[in-house]
C-alpha positions as CSV (number, residue, x, y, z in Angstrom):
1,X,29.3,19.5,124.6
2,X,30.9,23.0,125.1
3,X,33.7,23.9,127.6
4,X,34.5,28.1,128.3
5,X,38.1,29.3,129.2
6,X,37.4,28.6,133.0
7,X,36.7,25.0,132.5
8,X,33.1,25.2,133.7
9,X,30.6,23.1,131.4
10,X,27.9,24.9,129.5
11,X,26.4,21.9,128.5
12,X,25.4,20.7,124.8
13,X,25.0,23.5,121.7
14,X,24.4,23.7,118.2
15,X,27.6,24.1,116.5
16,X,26.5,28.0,115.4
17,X,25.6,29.1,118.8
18,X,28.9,27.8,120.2
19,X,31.1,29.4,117.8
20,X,29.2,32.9,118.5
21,X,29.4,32.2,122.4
22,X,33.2,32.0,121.8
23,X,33.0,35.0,119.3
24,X,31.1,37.3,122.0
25,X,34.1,36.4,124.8
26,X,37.0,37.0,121.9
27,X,37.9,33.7,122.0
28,X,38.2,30.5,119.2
29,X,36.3,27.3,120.0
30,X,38.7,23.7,119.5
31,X,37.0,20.6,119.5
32,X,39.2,18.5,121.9
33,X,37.4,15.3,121.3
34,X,36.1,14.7,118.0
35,X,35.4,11.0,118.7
36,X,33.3,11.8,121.2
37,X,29.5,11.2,121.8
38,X,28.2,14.2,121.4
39,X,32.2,16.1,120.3
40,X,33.6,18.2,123.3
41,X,34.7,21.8,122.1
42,X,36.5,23.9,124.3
43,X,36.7,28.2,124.2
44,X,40.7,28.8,123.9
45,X,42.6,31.4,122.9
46,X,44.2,29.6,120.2
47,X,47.5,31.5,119.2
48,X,48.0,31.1,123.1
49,X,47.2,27.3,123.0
50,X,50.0,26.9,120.1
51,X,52.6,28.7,122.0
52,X,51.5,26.0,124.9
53,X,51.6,23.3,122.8
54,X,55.3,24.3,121.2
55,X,56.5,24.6,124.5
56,X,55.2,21.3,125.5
57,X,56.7,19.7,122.8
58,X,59.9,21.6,123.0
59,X,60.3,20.7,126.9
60,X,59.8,16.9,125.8
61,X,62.4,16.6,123.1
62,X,64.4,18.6,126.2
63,X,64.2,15.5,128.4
64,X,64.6,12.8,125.9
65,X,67.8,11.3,125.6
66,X,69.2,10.9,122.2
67,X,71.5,7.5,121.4
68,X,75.0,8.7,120.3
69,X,77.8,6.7,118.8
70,X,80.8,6.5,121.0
71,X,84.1,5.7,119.1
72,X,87.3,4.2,120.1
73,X,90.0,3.8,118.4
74,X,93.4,1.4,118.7
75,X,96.0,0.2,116.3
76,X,96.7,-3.5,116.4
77,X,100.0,-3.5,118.2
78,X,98.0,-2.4,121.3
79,X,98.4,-4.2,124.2
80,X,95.9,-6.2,125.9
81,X,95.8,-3.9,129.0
82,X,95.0,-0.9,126.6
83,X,92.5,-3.2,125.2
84,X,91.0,-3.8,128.5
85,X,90.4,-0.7,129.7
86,X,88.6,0.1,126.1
87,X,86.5,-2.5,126.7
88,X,85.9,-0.7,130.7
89,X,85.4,2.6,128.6
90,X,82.9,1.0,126.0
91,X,80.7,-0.4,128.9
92,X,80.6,3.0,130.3
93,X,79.2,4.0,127.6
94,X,76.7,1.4,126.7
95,X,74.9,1.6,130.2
96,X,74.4,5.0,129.2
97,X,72.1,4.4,126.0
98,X,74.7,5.0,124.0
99,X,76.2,2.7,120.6
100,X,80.0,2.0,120.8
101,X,81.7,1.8,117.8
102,X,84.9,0.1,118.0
103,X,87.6,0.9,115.1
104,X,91.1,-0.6,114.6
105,X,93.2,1.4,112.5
106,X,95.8,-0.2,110.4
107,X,99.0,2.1,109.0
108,X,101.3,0.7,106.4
109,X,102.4,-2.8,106.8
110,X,99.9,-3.4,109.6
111,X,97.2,-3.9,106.9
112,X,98.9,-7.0,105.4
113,X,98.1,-9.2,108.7
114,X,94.0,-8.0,108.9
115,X,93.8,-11.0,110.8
116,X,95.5,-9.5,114.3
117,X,93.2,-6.6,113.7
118,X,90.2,-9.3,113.2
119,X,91.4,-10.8,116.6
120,X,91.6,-7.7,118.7
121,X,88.5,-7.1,117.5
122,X,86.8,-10.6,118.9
123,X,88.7,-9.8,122.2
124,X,86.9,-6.9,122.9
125,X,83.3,-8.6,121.5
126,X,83.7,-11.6,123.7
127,X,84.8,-8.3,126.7
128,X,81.6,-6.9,126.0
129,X,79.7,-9.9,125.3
130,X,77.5,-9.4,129.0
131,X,76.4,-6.0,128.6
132,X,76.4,-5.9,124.4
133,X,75.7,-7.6,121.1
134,X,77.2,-6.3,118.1
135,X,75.1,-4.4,115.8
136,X,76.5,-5.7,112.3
137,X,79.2,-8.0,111.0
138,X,82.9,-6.9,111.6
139,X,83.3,-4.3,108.4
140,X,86.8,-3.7,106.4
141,X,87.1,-0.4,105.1
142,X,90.6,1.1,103.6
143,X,92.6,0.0,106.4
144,X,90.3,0.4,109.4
145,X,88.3,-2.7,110.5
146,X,85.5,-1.6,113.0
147,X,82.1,-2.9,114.9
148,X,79.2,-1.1,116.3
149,X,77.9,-2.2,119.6
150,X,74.3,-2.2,121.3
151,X,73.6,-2.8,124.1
152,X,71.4,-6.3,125.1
């Protein structure tokens, strides 16, 4: 089944006389559906048709949204106000699409008592617990202890 550039059908050829119908009009044939009973093959121009198709594709990775990793930060001397409004900030950002990672940073001393770190930490998951899960376990690295939430 053979399709010109205009979209009118010319009905069902032999493979040869197809390619020399597009030939004669300086165009390429493409089989659109190979599947097909009989194949459908359509006259294009085809370096025209790949620019088409780039921009098609280009315009669609345009639209799509892209899940970024918010971070915010706090020591664990901050106050549960501070905290709060974190945990405002980080469901911003989750109704958004994106993941929230949540980091408390420990200097000096600080890193002896992990475990108010650990705690200010469950505040905000148990904060965020309607709109989020966590993605992992809470992790301890050098003396940051941090989370990454998703949200439900």
């Amino acid at each position: 089944m053979v399709i010109d550039d205009n979209g009118k059908s010319l009905g069902v050829m032999v493979t040869k006389e197809a390619i020399a119908a597009a030939r004669a009009k300086d165009l390429d044939l493409l089989v659109v559906a190979p599947n097909a009973q009989p194949p459908v093959a359509r006259f294009v121009n085809f370096a025209k048709f790949l620019y088409d198709e780039r921009k098609k594709a280009s315009a669609a990775r345009a639209k799509s949204k892209k899940s970024e990793l918010k971070e915010l930060r706090f020591g664990p001397r901050t106050g549960d106000g501070d905290i709060n409004r974190f945990i405002e900030r980080a469901k911003g950002f989750i109704e958004n699409g994106d993941r929230v990672k949540i980091t408390v940073k420990m200097r000096g001393r600080e890193a002896m008592f992990p475990e108010v770190a650990m705690e200010k930490l469950k505040k905000v998951e148990v904060g965020l617990s309607e709109v989020a899960k966590p993605e992992a376990p809470i992790k301890n690295i050098g003396g940051m202890l941090w989370q990454v939430f998703v949200g439900k």
